[in-house]
TORMAR-300505 format. One line per 4 residues: number of its first residue (from 1); their letters; for each residue x, y negated, z of C-alpha. Coordinates in pm, 1 decimal, padded with zeros to 6 digits. Each point is the difference from the previous one (the first is absolute). Layout:
BEGIN
NUM	A	X,Y,Z  ...
// end
This chain:
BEGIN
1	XXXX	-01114.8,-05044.2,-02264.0  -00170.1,00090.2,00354.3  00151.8,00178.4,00214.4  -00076.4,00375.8,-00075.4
5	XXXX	-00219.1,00162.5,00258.2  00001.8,00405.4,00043.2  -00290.7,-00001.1,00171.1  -00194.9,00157.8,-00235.5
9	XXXX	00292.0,00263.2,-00041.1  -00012.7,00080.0,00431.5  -00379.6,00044.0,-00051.6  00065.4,00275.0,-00317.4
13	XXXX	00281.0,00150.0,00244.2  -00278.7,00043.5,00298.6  -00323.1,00144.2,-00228.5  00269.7,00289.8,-00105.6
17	XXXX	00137.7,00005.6,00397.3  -00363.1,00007.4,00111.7  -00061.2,00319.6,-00266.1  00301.2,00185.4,00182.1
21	XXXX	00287.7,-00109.6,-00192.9  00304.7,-00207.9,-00005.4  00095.5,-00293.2,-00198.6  00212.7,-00314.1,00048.3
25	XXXX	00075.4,-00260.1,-00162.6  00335.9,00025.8,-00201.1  00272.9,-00294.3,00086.3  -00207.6,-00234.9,00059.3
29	XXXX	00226.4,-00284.9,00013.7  00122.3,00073.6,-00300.2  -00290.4,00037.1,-00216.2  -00123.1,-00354.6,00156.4
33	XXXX	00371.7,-00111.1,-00125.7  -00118.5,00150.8,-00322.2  -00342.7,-00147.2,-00064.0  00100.0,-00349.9,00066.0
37	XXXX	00296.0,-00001.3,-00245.8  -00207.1,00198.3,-00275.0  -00349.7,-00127.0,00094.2  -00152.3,00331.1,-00023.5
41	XXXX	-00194.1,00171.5,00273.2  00078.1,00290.1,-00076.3  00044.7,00280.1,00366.5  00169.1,00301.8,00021.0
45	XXXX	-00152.6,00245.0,00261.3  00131.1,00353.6,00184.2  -00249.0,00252.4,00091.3  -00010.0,00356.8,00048.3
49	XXXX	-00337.4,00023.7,-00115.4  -00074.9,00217.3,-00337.9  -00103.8,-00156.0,-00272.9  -00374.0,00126.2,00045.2
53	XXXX	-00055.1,-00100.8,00316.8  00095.1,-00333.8,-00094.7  -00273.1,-00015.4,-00287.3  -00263.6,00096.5,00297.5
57	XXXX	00104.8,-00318.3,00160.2  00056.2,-00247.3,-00284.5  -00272.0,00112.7,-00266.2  00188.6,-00245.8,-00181.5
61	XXXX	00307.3,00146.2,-00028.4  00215.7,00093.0,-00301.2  00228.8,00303.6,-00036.1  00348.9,-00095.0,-00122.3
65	XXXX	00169.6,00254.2,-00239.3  00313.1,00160.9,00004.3  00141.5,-00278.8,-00229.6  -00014.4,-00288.6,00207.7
69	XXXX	00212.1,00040.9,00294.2  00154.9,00315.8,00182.8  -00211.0,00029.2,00311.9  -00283.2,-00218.6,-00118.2
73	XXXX	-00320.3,00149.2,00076.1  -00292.4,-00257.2,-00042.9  -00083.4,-00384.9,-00059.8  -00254.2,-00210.9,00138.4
77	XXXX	-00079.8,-00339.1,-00078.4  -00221.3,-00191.6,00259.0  -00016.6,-00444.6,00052.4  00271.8,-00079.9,-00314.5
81	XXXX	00276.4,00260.9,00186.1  00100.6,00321.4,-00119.3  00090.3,00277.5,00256.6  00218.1,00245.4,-00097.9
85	XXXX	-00019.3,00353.6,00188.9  00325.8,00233.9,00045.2  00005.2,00345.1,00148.3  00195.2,-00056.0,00309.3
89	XXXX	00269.6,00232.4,00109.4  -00152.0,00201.3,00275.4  00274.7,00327.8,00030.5  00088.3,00100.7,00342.7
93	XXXX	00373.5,00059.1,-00142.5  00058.8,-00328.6,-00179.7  00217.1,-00249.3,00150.3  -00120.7,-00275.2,00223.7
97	XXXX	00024.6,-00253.3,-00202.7  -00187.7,00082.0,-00292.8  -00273.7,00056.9,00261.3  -00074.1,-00334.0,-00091.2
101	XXXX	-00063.6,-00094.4,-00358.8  00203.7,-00333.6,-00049.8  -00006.8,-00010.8,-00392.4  -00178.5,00162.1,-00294.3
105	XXXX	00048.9,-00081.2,-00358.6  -00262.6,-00251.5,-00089.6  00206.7,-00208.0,00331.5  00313.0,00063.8,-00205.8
109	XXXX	-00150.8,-00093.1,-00359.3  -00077.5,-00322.1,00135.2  00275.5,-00063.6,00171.7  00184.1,00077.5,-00320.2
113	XXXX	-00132.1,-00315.9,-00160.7  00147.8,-00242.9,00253.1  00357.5,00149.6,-00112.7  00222.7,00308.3,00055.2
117	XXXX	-00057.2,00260.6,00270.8  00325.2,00151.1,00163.8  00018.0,00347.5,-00091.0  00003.7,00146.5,00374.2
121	XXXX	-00355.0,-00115.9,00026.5  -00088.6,00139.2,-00368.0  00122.5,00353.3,00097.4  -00173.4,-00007.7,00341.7
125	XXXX	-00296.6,00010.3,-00182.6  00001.3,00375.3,-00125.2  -00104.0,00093.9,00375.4  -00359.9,-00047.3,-00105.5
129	XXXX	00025.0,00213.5,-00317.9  00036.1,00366.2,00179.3  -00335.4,-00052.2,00276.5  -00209.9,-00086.2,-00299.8
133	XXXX	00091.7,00231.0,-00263.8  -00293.7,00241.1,-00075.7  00222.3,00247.1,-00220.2  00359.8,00009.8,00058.6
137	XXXX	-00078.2,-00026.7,00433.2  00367.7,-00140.3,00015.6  00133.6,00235.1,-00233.8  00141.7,-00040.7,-00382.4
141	XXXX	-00176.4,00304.4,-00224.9  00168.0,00330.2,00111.1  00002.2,00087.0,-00420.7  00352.8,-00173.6,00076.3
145	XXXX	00087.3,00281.3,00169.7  00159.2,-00148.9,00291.8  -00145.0,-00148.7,00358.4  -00011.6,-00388.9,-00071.7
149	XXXX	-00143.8,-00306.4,00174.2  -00188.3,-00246.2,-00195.8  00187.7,-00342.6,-00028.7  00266.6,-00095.6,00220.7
153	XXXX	00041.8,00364.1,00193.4  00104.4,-00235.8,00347.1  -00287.9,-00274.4,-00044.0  -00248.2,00311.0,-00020.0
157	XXXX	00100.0,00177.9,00287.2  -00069.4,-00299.5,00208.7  -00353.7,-00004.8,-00140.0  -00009.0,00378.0,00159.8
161	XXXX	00289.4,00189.9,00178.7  -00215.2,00299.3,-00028.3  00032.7,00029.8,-00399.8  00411.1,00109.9,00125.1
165	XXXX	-00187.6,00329.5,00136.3  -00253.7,00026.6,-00304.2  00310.1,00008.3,-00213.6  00142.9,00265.0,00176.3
169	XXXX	-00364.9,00185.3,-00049.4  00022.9,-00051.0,-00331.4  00368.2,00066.5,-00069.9  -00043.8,00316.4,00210.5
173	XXXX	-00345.2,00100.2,-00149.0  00105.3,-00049.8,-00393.4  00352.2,00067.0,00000.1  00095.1,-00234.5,-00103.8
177	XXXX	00334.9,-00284.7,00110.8  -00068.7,-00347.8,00111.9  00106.7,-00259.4,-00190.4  00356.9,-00136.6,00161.8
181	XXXX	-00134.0,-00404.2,00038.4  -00314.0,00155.3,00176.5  00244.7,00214.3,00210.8  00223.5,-00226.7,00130.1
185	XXXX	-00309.1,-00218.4,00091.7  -00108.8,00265.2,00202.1  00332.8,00058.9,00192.7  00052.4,-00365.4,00056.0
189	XXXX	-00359.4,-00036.5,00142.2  00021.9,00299.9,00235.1  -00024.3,-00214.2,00302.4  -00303.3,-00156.5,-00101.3
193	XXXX	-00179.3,00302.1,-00107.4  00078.0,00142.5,00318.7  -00106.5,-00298.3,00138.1  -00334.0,-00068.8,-00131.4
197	XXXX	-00125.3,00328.2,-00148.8  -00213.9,00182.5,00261.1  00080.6,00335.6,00077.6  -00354.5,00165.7,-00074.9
201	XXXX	00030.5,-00124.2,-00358.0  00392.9,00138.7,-00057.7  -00161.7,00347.9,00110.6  -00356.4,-00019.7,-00220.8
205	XXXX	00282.4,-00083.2,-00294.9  00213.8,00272.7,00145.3  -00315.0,00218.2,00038.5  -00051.8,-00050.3,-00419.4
209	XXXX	00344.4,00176.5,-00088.2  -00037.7,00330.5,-00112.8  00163.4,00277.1,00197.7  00226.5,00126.9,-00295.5
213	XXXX	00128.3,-00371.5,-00052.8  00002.8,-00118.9,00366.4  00342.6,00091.9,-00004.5  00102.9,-00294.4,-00256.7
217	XXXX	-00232.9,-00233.4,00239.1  00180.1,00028.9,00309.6  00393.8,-00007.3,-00200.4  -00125.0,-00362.2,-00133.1
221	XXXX	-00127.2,-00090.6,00396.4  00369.3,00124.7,00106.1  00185.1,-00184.8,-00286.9  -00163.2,-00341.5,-00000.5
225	XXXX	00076.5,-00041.6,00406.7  -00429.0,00032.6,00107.0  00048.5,00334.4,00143.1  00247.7,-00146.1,00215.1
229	XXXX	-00329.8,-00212.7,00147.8  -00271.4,00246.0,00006.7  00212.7,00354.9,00080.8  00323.2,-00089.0,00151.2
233	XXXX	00029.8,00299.7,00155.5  -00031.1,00194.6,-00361.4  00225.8,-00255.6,-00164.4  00240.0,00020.2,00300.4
237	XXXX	00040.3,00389.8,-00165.4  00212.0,-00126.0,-00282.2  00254.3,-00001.4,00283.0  -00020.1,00305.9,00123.8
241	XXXX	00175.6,00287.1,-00166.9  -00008.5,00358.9,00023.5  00147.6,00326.5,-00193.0  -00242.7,00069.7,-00330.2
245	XXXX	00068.9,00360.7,00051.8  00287.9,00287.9,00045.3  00178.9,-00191.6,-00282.2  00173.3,-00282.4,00243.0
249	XXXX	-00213.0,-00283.5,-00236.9  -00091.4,-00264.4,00238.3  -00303.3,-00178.5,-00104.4  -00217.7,-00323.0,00233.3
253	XXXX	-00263.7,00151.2,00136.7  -00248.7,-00273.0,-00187.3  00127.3,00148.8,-00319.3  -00114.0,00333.2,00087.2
257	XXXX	-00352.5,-00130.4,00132.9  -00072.1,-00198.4,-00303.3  00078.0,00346.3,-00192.8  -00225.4,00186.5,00216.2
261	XXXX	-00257.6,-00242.5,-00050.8  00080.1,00043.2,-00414.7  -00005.2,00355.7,00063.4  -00290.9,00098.8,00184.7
265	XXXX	-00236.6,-00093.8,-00246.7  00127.9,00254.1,-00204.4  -00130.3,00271.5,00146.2  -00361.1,00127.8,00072.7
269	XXXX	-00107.1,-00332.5,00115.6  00006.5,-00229.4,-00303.0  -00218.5,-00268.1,00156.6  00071.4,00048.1,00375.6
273	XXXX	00084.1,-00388.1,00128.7  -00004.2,00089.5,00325.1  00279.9,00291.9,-00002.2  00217.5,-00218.4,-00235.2
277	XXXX	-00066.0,-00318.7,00240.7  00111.6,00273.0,00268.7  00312.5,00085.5,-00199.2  00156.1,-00382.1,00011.3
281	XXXX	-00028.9,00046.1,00364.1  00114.4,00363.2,00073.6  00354.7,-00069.5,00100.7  -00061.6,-00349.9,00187.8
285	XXXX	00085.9,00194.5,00328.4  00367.6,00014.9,-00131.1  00076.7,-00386.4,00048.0  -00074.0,00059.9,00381.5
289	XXXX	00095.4,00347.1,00025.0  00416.3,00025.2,-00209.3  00251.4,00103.5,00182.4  00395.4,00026.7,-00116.7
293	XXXX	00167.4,00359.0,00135.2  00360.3,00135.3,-00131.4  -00062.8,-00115.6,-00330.0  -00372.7,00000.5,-00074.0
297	XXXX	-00348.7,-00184.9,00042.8  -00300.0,00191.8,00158.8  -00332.8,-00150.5,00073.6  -00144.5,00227.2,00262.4
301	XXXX	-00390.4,-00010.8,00067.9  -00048.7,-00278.2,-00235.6  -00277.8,00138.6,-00130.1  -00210.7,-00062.1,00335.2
305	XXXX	00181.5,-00323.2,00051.2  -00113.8,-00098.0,-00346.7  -00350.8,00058.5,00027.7  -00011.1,-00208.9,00309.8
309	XXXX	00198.2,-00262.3,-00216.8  -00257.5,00048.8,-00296.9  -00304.4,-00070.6,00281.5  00125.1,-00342.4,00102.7
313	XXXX	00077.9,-00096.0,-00392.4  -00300.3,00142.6,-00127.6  -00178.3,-00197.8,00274.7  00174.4,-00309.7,-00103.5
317	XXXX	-00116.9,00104.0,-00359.8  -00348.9,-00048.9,00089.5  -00088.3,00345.9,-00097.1  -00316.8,00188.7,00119.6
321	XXXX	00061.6,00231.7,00280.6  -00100.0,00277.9,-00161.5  00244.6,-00060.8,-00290.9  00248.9,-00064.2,00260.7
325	XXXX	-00054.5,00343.9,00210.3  00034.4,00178.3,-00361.1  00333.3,-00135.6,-00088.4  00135.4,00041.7,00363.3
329	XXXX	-00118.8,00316.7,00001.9  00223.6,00095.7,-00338.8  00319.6,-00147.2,00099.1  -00018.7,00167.4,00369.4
333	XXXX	-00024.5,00306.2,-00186.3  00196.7,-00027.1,-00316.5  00234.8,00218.4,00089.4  -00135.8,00293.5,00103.7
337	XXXX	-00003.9,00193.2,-00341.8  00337.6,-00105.8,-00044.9  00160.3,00332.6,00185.2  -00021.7,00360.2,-00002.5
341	XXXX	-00326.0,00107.3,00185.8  -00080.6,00321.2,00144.8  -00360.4,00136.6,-00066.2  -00127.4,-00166.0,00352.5
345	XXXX	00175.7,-00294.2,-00098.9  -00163.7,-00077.4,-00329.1  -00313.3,00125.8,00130.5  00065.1,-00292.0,00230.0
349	XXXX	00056.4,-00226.3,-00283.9  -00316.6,00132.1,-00182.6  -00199.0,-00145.5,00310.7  00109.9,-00344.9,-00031.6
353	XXXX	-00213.4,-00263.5,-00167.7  00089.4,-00124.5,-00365.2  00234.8,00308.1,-00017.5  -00008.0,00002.1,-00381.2
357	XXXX	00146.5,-00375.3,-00001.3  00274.7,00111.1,00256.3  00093.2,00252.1,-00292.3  00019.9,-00269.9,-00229.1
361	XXXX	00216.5,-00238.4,00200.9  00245.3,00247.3,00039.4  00026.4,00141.9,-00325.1  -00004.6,-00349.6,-00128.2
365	XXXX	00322.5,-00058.1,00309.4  00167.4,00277.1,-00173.8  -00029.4,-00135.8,-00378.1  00147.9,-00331.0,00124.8
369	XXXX	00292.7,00143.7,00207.8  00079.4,00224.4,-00345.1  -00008.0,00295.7,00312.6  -00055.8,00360.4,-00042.4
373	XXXX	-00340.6,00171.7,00043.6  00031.7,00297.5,00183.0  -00156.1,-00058.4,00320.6  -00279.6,-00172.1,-00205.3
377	XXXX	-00010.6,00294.7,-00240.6  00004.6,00232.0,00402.4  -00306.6,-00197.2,00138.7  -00173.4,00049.7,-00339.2
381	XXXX	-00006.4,00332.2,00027.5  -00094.2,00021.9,00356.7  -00290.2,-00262.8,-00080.5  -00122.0,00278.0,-00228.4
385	XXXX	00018.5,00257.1,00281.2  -00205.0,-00239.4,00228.3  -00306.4,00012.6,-00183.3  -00009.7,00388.9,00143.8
389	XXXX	-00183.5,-00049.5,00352.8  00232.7,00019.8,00270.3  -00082.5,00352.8,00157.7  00140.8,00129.8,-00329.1
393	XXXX	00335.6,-00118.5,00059.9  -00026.6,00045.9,00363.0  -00081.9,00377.3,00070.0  -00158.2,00055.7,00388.4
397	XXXX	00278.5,00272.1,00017.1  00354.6,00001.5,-00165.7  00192.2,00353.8,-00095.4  00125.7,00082.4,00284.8
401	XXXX	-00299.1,-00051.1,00211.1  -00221.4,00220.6,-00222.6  00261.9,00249.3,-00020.1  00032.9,-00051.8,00451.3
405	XXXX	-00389.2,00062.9,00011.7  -00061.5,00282.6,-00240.7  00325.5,00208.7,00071.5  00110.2,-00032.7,-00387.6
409	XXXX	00381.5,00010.1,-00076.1  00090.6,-00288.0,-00282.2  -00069.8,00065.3,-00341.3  -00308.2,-00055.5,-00275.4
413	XXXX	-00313.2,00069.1,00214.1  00102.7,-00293.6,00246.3  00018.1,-00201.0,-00297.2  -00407.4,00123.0,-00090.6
417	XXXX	-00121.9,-00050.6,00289.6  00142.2,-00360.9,00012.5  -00158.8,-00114.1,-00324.0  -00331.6,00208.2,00152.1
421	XXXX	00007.9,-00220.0,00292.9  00046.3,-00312.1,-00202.9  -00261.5,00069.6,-00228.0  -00240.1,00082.8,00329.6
425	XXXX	00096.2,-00306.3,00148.8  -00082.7,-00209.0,-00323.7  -00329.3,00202.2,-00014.7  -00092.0,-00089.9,00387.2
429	XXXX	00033.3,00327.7,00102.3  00282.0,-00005.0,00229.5  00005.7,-00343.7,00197.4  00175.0,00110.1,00299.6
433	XXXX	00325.9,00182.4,00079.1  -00164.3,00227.4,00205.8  -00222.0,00131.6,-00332.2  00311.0,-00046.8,-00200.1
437	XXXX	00150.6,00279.6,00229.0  -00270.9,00199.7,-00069.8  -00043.0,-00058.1,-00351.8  00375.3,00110.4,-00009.6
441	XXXX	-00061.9,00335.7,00192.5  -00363.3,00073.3,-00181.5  00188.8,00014.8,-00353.7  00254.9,00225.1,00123.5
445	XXXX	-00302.7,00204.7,00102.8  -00139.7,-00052.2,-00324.9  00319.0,00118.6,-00182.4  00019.2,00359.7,00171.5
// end
């Protein structure tokens, strides 16, 4: 036999190149190994085009179906050759070397006839399975109830580090556990994921947790060692400890953010991603901020020294700046409903932005800290008071000055002509002290 020529098969490769695809050749001095010892001319290509734009370009075309090879999208026979046409692996996560698509099935079939294969280059193989998979996307049916990788959990990652973050998604999302191969695959790859899985697409996976099971999410990014990668400076909390409450427990301040973050979504804001996002990051300030004194840790201002932390991370998140100015914005101010306010004060707090989240955040601190409630309960209250307008709470003239201008001597009548005053003031009536001096003396005037 002639030597084979792929001439034909470069010319294929360029039409689909020309249409704004990809495609190679696969191996090619293997497969021209392979059609002199079978004499068969028979061409396996790799392409990232779908399978209907590659009708538009070869009308003659035929689909292949599921049956005939794992990846195997389409057949084309043109001059005595058949061309085979496999979905190439075209994930931004997946490892470098399966970039390239080196074998496919039909290479291995034939091969297969000229005598045993070693098993090392059988089981490389199930890389192309997970990229071409309509159904499963990677992923063994969750009716199992567990997390699982289709095939060989390490040979699929490295078709798509990303499907370690999906799992987490999933495992998060469903509730349900990942399967223990398909975990320890996931550990052991954690330098590659973090390696080759972009940033943006750990956060739009991220971004797909719900906010009642986020908490879940971000345990399994601590436990399998990519936290470490993305959010050192959160993961760094596991070694930080602090006193859970008047108890003595000692607890790492991670644990308590990753209970805050469980927590919050318990209250009034079921849905809220942003707060609980804020939550994981509310106590970040304490890595930078802990201090040892006679016995004890304290963490003073780390809640402005955290926001300024969660900037610079949530910038190296990607995140929009908007997004970013939110979350800042909560953990700077997390901790203002945390102690006992005076009327001013929580009027104070009533003024700040995305007040009703604060609340959250630190009723959801308390829950995880298993603390008491009473300055919570205290602000509560006051909150109530501050939906009065301020001039009712704040009279123009106290007791004593009413009692100074009009000549009364203490008793009820100061105390009527108080709420009188207060009720004039609400009213629009009085707006000045000077006509709250005479409002004072004209219902003494009134009363003889």
């Amino acid at each position: 036999m002639t030597q084979p020529s792929f001439k034909d098969a470069i010319t294929i490769c360029k039409s689909i190149m020309r249409n704004g695809f990809d495609a190679h050749v696969v191996n090619t001095q293997l497969q021209h190994d392979l059609i002199i010892a079978l004499h068969d001319v028979a061409i396996d290509l790799a392409t990232d085009a779908p399978c209907d734009e590659l009708a538009k370009i070869f009308p003659n075309l035929i689909r292949a179906e599921d049956k005939d090879a794992p990846g195997l999208m389409a057949l084309l026979r043109e001059n005595e050759a058949m061309y085979r046409f496999y979905c190439m692996n075209i994930a931004d996560a997946s490892l470098p070397d399966s970039s390239l698509t080196r074998l496919t099935p039909t290479i291995l079939s034939r091969m297969r006839k000229l005598g045993p294969l070693p098993g090392s280059l059988v089981s490389g193989m199930t890389s192309l399975a997970p990229s071409c998979s309509k159904s499963s996307q990677g992923f063994d049916d969750f009716s199992k109830k567990e997390i699982k990788l289709e095939g060989l959990p390490e040979e699929t990652l490295r078709s798509d580090y990303l499907l370690s973050i999906r799992a987490f998604r999933h495992a998060a999302n469903y509730d349900l556990p990942i399967e223990p191969n398909t975990w320890m695959s996931i550990v052991r790859s954690s330098q590659s994921i973090l390696d080759y899985v972009p940033i943006q697409q750990i956060m739009e996976e991220w971004r797909k947790v719900a906010a009642e099971n986020m908490w879940r999410f971000v345990q399994m990014l601590f436990d399998s060692q990519i936290m470490h990668g993305i959010l050192p400076e959160i993961a760094g909390l596991a070694r930080v400890r602090q006193t859970k409450n008047d108890s003595g427990v000692e607890e790492t301040v991670l644990e308590h953010s990753i209970n805050c973050v469980r927590y919050y979504p318990e209250g009034e804001f079921h849905h809220d991603w942003y707060g609980t996002f804020a939550m994981l990051f509310h106590d970040v300030g304490k890595l930078y901020t802990a201090e040892h004194y006679q016995g004890r840790w304290t963490f003073y201002e780390h809640h402005r020294v955290g926001a300024k932390i969660t900037r610079k991370i949530l910038r190296r998140l990607h995140m929009l700046p908007e997004d970013i100015e939110l979350i800042c914005h909560l953990v700077r101010n997390h901790m203002r409903f945390q102690f006992m306010m005076t009327d001013k004060g929580i009027r104070r707090f009533r003024a700040q932005d995305e007040y009703p989240r604060l609340i959250e955040m630190s009723r959801a601190n308390i829950k995880a800290r298993e603390d008491n409630y009473t300055a919570f309960n205290h602000n509560t209250k006051y909150l109530e008071r501050a939906e009065m307008p301020e001039q009712m709470l704040e009279p123009l003239l106290n007791g004593n000055e009413i009692m100074e201008f009009t000549g009364l001597s203490p008793g009820p009548l100061v105390g009527h002509i108080r709420h009188a005053l207060l009720t004039a003031q609400i009213t629009g009536e009085v707006t000045t002290r000077e006509e709250a001096i005479a409002f004072a003396r004209t219902c003494i005037e009134s009363r003889k």
